[in-house]
C-alpha positions as CSV (number, residue, x, y, z in Angstrom):
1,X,65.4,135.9,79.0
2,X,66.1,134.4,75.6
3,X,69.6,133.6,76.5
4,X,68.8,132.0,79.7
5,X,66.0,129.8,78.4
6,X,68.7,128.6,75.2
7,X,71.1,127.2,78.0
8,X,68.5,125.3,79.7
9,X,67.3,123.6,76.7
10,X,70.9,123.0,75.5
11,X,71.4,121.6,79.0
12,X,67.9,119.2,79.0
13,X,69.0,117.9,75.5
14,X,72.4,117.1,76.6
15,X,70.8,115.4,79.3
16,X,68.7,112.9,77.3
17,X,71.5,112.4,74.9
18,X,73.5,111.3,77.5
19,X,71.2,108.8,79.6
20,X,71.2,105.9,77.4
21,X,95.9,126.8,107.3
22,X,97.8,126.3,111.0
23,X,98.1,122.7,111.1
24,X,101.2,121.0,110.3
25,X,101.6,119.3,106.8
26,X,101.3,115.9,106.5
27,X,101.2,116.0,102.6
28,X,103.3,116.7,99.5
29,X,101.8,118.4,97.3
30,X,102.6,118.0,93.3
31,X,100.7,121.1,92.4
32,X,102.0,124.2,90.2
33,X,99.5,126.9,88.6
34,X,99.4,130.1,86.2
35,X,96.4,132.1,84.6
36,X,96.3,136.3,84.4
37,X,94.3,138.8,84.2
38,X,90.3,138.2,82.9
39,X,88.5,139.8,79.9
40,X,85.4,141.2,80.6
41,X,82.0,139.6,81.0
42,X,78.6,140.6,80.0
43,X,75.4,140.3,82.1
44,X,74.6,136.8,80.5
45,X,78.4,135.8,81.2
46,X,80.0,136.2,83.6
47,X,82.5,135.3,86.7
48,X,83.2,137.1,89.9
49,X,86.5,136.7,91.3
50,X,86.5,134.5,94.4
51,X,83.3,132.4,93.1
52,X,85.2,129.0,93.2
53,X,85.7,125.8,94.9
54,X,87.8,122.3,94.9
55,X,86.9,118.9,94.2
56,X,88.0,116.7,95.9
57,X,88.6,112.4,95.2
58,X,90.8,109.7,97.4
59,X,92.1,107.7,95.1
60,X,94.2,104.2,95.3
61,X,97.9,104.5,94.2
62,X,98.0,101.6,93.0
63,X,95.8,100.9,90.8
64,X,94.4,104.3,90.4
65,X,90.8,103.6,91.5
66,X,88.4,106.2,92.7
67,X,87.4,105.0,96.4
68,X,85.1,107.9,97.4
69,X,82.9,109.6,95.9
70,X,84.2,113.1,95.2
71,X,83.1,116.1,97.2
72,X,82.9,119.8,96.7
73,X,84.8,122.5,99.0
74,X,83.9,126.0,98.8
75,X,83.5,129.0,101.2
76,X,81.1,129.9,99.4
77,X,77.2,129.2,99.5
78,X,76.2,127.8,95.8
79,X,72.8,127.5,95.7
80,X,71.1,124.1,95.5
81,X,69.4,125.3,92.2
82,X,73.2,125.7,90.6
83,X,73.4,123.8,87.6
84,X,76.1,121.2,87.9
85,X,77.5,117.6,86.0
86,X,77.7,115.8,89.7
87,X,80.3,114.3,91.2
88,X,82.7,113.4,88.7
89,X,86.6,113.4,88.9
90,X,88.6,113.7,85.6
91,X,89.9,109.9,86.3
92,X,86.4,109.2,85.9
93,X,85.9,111.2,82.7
94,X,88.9,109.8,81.4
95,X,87.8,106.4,81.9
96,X,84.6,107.0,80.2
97,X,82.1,108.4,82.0
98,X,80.0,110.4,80.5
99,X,79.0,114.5,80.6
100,X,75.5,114.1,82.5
101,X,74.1,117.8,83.4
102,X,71.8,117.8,86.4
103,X,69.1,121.3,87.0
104,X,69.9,121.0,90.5
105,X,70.6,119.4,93.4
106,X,73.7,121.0,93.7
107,X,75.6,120.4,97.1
108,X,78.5,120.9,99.2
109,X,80.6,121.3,102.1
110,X,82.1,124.4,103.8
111,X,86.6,123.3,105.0
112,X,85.9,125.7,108.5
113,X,89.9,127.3,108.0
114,X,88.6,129.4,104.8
115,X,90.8,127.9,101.5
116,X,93.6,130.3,100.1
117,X,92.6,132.2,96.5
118,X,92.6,129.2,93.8
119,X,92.1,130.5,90.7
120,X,94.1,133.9,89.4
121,X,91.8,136.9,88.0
122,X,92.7,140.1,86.9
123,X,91.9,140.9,90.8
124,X,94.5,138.5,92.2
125,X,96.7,136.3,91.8
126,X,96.4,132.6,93.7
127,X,100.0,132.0,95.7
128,X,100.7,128.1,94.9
129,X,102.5,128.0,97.9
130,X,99.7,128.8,100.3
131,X,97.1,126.1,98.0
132,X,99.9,123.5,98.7
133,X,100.2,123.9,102.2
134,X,96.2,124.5,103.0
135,X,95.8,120.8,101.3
136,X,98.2,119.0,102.6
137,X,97.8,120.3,106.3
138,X,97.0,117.8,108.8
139,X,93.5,119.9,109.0
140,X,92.3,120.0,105.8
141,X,93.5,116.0,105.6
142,X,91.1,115.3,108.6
143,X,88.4,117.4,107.2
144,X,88.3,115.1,104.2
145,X,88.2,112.2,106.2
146,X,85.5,113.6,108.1
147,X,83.6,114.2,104.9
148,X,84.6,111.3,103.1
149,X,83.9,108.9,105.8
150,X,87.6,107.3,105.2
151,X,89.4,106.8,108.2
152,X,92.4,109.3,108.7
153,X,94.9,106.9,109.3
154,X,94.2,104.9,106.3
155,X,93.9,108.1,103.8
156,X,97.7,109.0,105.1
157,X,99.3,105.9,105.3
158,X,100.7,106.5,101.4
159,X,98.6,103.8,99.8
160,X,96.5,106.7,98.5
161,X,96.2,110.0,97.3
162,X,93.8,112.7,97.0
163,X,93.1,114.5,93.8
164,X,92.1,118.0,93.8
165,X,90.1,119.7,90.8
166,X,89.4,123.8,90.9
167,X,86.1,124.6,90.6
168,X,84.0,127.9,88.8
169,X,80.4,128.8,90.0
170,X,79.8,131.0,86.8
171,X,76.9,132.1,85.0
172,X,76.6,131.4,81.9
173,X,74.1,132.8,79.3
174,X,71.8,133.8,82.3
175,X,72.4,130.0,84.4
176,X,74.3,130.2,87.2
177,X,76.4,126.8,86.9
178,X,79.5,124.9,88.7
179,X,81.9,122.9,86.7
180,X,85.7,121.9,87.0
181,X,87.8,122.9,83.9
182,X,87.6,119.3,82.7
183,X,84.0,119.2,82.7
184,X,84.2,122.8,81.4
185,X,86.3,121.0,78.2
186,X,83.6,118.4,77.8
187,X,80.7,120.6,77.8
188,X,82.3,123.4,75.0
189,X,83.2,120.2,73.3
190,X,78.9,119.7,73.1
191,X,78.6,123.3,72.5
192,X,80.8,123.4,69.9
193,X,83.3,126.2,70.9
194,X,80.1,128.0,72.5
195,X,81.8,128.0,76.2
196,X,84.7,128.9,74.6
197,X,83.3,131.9,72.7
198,X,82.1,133.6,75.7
199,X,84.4,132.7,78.8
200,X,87.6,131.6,77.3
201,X,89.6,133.6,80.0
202,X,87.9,131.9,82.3
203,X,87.2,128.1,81.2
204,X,90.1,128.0,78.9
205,X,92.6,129.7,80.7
206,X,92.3,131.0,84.2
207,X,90.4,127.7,85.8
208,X,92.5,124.9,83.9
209,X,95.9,127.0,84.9
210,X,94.9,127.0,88.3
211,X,96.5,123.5,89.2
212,X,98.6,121.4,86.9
213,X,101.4,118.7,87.8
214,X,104.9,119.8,88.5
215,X,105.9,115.8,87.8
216,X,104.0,112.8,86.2
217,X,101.0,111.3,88.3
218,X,98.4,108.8,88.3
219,X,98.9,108.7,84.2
220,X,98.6,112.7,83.4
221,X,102.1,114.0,82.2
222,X,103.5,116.9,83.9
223,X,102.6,120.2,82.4
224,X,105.3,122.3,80.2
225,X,103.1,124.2,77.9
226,X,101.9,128.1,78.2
227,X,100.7,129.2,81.2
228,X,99.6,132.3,80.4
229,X,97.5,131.7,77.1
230,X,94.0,129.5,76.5
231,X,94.2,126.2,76.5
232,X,92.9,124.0,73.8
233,X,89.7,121.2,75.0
234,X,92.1,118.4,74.5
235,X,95.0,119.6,76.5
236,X,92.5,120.8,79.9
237,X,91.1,117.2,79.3
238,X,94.3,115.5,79.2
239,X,97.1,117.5,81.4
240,X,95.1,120.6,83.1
241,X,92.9,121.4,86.0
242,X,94.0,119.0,88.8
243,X,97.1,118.9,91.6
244,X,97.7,115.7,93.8
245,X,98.6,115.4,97.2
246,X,101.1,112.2,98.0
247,X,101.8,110.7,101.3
248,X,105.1,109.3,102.1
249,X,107.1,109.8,99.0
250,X,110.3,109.2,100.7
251,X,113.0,107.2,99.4
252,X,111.4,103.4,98.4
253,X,113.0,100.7,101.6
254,X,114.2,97.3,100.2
255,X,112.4,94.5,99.3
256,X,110.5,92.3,101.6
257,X,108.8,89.4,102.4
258,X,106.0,87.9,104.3
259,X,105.9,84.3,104.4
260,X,102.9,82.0,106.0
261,X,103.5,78.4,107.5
262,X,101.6,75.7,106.0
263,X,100.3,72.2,106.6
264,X,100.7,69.9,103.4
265,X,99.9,66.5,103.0
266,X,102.4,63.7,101.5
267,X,102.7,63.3,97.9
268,X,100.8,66.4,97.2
269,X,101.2,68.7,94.5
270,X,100.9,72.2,96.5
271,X,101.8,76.2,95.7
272,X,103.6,77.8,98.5
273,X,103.2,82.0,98.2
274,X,105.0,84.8,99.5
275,X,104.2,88.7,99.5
276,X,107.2,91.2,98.5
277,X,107.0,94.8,98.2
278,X,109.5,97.5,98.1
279,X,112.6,97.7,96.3
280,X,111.2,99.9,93.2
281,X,110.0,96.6,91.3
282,X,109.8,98.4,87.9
283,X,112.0,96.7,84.1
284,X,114.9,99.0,85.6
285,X,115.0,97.5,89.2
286,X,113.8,94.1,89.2
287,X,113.2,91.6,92.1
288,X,114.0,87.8,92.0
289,X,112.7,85.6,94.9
290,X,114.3,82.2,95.4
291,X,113.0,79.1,97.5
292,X,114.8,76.6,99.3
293,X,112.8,73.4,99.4
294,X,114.6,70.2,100.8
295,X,118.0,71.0,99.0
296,X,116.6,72.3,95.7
297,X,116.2,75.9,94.6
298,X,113.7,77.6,92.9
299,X,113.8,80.9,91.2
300,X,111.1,83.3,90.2
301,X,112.9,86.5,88.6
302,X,111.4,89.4,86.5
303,X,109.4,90.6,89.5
304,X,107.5,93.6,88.8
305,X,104.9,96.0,90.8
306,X,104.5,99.7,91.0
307,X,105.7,101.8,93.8
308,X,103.7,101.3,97.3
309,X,102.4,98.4,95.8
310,X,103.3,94.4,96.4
311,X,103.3,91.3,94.5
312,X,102.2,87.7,95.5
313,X,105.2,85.3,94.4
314,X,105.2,81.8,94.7
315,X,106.3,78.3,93.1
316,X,104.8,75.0,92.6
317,X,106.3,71.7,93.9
318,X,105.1,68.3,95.0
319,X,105.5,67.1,99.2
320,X,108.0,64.3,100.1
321,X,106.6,60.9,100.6
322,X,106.9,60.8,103.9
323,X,105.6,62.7,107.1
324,X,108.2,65.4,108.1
325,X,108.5,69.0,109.5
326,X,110.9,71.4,106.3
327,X,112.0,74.8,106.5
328,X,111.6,76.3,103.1
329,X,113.8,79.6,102.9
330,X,113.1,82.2,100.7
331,X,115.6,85.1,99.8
332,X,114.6,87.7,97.9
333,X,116.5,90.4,95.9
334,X,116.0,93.7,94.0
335,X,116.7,97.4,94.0
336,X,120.0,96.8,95.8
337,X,118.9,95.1,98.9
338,X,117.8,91.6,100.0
339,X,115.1,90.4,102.7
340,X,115.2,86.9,103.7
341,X,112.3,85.1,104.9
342,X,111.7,80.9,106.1
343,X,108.6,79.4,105.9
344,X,107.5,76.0,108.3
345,X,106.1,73.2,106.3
346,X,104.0,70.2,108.1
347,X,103.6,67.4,106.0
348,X,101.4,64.6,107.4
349,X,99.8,61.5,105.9
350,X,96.2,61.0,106.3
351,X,95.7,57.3,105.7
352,X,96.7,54.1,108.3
353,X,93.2,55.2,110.4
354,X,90.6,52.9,108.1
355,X,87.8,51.7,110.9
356,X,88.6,48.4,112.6
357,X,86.9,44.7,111.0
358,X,83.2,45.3,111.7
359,X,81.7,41.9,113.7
360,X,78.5,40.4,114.0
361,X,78.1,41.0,118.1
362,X,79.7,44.5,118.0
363,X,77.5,46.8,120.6
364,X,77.8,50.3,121.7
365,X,74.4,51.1,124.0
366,X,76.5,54.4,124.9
367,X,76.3,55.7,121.8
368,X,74.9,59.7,121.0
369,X,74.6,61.5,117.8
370,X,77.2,64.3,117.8
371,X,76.7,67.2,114.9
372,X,78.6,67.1,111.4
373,X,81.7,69.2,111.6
374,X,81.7,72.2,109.3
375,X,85.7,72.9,108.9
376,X,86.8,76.2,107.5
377,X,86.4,76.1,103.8
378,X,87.5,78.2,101.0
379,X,85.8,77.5,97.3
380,X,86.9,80.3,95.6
381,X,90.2,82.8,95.5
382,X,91.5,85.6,93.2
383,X,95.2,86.9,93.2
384,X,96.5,88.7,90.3
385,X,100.0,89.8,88.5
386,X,101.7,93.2,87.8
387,X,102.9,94.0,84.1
388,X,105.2,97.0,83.5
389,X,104.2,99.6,80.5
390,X,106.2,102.0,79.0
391,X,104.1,105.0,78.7
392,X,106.3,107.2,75.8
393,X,105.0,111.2,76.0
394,X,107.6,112.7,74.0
395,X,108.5,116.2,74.6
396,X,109.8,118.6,71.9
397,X,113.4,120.4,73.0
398,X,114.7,123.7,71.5
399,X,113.2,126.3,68.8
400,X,110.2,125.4,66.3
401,X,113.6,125.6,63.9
402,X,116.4,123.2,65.2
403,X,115.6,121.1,68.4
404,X,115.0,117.4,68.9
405,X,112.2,115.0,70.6
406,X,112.6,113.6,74.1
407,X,110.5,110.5,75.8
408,X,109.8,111.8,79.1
409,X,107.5,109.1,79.8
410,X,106.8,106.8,82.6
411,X,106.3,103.2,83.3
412,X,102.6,102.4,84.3
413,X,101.4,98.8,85.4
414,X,98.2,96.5,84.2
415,X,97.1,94.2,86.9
416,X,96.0,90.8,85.2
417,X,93.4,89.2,87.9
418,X,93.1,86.1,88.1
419,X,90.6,83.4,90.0
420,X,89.8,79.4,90.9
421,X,86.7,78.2,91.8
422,X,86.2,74.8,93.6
423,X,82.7,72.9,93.3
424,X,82.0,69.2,94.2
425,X,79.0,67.1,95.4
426,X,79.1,63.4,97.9
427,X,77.0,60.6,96.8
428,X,76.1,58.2,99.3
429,X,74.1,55.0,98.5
430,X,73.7,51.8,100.0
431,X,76.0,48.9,98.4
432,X,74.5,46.7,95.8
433,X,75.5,43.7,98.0
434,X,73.0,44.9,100.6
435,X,69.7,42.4,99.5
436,X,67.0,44.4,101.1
437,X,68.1,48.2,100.2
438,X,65.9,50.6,98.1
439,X,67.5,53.3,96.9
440,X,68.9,55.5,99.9
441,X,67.1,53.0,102.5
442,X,69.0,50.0,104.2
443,X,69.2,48.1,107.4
444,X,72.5,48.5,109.2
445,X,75.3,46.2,109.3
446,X,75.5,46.5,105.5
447,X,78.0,48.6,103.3
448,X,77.6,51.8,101.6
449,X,79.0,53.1,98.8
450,X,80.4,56.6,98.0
451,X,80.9,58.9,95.4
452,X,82.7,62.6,95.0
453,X,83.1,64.3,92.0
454,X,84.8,67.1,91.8
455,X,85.1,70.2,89.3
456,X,87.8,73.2,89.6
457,X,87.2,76.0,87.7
458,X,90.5,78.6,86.9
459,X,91.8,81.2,84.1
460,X,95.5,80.2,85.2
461,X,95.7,76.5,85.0
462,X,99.8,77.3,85.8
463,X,99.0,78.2,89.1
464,X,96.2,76.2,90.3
465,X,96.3,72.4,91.0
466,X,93.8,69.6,91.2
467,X,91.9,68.6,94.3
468,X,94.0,65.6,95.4
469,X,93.1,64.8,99.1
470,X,89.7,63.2,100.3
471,X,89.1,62.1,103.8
472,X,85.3,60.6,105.1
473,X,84.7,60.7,108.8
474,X,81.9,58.9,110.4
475,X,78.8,59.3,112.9
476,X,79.9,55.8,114.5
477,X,83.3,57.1,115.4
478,X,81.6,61.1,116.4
479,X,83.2,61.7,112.9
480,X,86.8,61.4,114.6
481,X,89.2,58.5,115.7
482,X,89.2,56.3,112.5
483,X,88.4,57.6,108.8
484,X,89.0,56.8,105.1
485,X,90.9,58.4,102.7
486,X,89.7,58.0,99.8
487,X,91.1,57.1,96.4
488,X,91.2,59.3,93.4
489,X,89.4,57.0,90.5
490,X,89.8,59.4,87.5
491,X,92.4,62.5,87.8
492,X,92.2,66.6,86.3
493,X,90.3,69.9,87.2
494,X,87.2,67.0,87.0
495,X,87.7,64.3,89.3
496,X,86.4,62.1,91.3
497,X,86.8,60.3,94.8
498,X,85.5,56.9,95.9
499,X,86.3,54.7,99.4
500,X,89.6,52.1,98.7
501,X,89.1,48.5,97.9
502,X,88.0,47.6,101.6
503,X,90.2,44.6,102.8
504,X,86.9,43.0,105.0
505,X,84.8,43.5,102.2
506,X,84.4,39.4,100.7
507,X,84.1,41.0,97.3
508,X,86.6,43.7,97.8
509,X,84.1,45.9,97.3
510,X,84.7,49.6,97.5
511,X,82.4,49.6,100.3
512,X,82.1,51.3,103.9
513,X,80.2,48.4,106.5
514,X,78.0,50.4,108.7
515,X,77.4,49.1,112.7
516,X,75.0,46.4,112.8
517,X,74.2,48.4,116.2
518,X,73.5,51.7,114.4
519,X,70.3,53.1,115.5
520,X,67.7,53.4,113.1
521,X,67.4,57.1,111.1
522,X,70.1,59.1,108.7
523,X,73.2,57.7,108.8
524,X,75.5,60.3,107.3
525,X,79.4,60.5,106.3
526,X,81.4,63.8,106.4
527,X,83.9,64.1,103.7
528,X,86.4,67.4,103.5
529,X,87.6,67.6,100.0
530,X,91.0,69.5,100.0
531,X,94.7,70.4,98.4
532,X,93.3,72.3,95.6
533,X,95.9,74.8,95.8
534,X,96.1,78.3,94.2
535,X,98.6,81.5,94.5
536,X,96.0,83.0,97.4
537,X,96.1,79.6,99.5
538,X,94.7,76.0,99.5
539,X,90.2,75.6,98.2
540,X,88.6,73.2,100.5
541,X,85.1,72.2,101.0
542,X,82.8,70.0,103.7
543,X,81.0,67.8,102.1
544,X,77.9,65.5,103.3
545,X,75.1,63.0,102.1
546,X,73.2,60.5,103.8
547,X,71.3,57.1,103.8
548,X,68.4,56.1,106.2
549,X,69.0,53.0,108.4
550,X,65.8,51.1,109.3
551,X,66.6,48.0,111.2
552,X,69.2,45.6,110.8
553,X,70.8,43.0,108.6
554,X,69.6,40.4,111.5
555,X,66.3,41.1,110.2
556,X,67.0,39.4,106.9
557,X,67.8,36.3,108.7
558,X,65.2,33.2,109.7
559,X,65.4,29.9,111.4
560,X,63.5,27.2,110.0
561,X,63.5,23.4,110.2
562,X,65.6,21.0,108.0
563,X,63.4,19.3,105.8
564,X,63.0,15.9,106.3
């Protein structure tokens, strides 16, 4: 009773330290084991052969991210009182997470199709062969997506793979706990050795043996060390306890491309993108993509991104002057192959559709409010760039005597994200050469004036451009037919945007002339702010602001007699 009250306290003070198969296979299965025979136990600590279980985590290729939380299979029926660390993979651990014991609250799920022997015992021995095809039968795949909640044809369709961890339900100085050998690592680690010192055939040997990697995976090396001895804490933490199952690790196809058709406006400064995957885009096999843009060429070499993976590509370039339909063609190269792709530009011109001279006797008794449009908009994007790492593990050939060192390493990828934000607000007052106005009140028939500023917001200043396009729409015209595009006063990621020099305007003023038939209320301009344009496509935003019209400029006028 001594011994069973000592692991419960060690486990509550860890606690507060830490706070603040028939189917057909459809997997491959990198997966290769050992262990042997077990010492023997005492009634404080001890493991019965056949008390053990999998965890089980879908991860994302390509980045390596954990996208469900892990789950527990077991035939057999762990009691909810089981002392456990929760549901932790060894990515997580390796990426920081922290050893958190929990009393209870233990759970987890029964496969149906009972799992092959998974961890080798003086008893038995596991057949690797039998744990590789149970796991990557089309079953136990569907089971998992079942359980996990992650649709079937997604988990299979090789951009992810599922990491299995064996797990011991053992009982250890009278507590009856599960763990996986790399939480089994972490906890002698707190313990001091005091795991170790009474189930190192067990925690040290036979469950961190159980699965290991035939070849490098998801940035643990393939194990070459003893497979028949105890393993030290930092070697089960770093190489042992875990198999993968892959999906469609056949030969990588070519490069390719997906292209998008855009609409540009003249004289713009735009990006034009393109997605290519394939083609083994690592330092050995790079890709170059090349546009064609109205007889000149651009090329974007050094193209890297990890197996199953893509990269977006694209190059910056300023419109023609005038309005014109291009092809832009796009080849792209790598790994032995080429894709070829064309892209369909529109470029139109926005201005020549200022409203017509305003008149004193202008009337339109048909005239109906129609609602602001609200355009598609995008204020904010995020795209991001693969760079290639060479990971050395070097790897010690021959006798302790005369041999030599080897790098059997591996490139792995860091993913630099990057973002643009756009933000902006419409001013609309009434012109100063309106007598009667107070602040946002006026009488129709006079101008108004406009303001937009502008602020865009990016970590890749390379890749993102300034918002350069401006056009005002009006309730007059049911915000259609005639508009303004407005002029760009001051340039940069803060700008600003005001009406043109207005040819009717007696002072040239920069100044819209409402209808003297405009019925009284708010009178308000539409303005969609655009060509901000980023890797992931073009920011855009509706803008609006309003004045209220009470009477008209007739109302500032009198008849009087002439004086004699």
């Amino acid at each position: 009773m001594k011994q069973r009250l000592s692991v419960f306290l060690i486990l509550v003070l860890l606690f507060s330290f830490f706070l603040p198969v028939t189917a057909d296979a459809e997997g491959d299965g990198n997966i290769d084991h050992g262990g042997g025979g077990m010492g023997s136990g005492n009634g404080e600590n001890y493991w019965n052969p056949g008390d053990e279980g999998v965890r089980i985590t879908v991860v994302r290729a390509s980045d390596r991210a954990v996208v469900t939380t892990p789950i527990d299979f077991t035939d057999k029926a762990p009691s909810s009182t089981t002392a456990h660390f929760g549901k932790i993979s060894k990515l997580q651990y390796n990426s920081g997470t922290s050893l958190t014991p929990h009393m209870n609250g233990y759970t987890y799920n029964t496969p149906g199709i009972a799992m092959p022997h998974i961890i080798s015992s003086g008893s038995g021995q596991a057949d690797i062969d039998e744990i590789k095809r149970y796991f990557c039968s089309e079953y136990t795949l569907m089971r998992i997506s079942d359980v996990t909640g992650m649709d079937y044809g997604v988990l299979i369709n090789g951009q992810y793979k599922i990491l299995l961890e064996p797990i011991a339900y053992m009982t250890f100085q009278g507590v009856k706990m599960a763990m996986t050998a790399t939480e089994a690592a972490l906890f002698d680690q707190q313990l001091n050795g005091g795991l170790r010192s009474k189930m190192v055939s067990l925690s040290h040997k036979n469950l961190p043996l159980a699965m290991f990697l035939e070849t490098p995976d998801l940035g643990y090396p393939a194990w070459d060390g003893s497979t028949t001895t105890a393993a030290s804490n930092t070697d089960i933490i770093s190489s042992l306890g875990l198999g993968i199952v892959r999906f469609n690790e056949a030969e990588p196809e070519p490069p390719e491309v997906t292209t998008y058709d855009y609409e540009y406006r003249i004289n713009t400064e735009v990006i034009t993108s393109v997605t290519v995957r394939g083609g083994q885009a690592d330092p050995y096999h790079p890709v170059t993509v090349r546009f064609t843009i109205g007889g000149q060429t651009y090329t974007v070499s050094g193209v890297y991104y990890p197996e199953d993976d893509s990269q977006l590509v694209w190059v910056r370039w300023t419109t023609p002057p005038t309005p014109q339909t291009m092809n832009i063609h796009v080849s792209v190269s790598g790994g032995g192959s080429a894709s070829q792709g064309t892209i369909t530009a529109k470029i139109v011109d926005l201005s020549g559709n200022d409203p017509p001279n305003p008149v004193a006797d202008d009337r339109n008794n048909s005239y109906s409010s129609t609602s602001v449009p609200n355009k598609p908009q995008k204020t904010s994007s995020s795209w991001g760039v693969w760079h290639p790492r060479w990971h050395a593990y070097w790897v010690w050939h021959g006798t302790e005597e005369d041999g030599y060192w080897c790098d059997h390493g591996w490139w792995e990828f860091d993913w630099y994200a990057y973002n643009a934000s756009l933000s902006s607000s419409m001013s609309v007052v009434p012109d100063a050469k309106a007598p009667t106005a107070s602040e946002k009140l006026m009488k129709s028939g006079y101008g108004i004036n406009q303001t937009v500023t502008v602020n865009v917001s990016t970590n890749q200043s390379s890749a993102v451009t300034e918002a350069q396009n401006a056009v005002t729409y009006f309730p007059e015209y049911q915000y259609k037919t005639y508009w303004r595009l407005l002029e760009r006063t001051s340039r940069g990621y803060s700008s600003k945007f005001e009406f043109a020099s207005n040819k009717y305007s007696t002072y040239k003023r920069r100044t819209h002339f409402t209808p003297i038939w405009m019925p009284d209320g708010n009178y308000t301009p539409y303005t969609w702010l655009a060509d901000c344009w980023t890797p992931a496509g073009m920011l855009s935003i509706n803008l609006t602001d309003s004045v209220t019209i009470r009477g008209s400029l007739w109302d500032d006028w009198y008849i009087a007699p002439v004086k004699p």
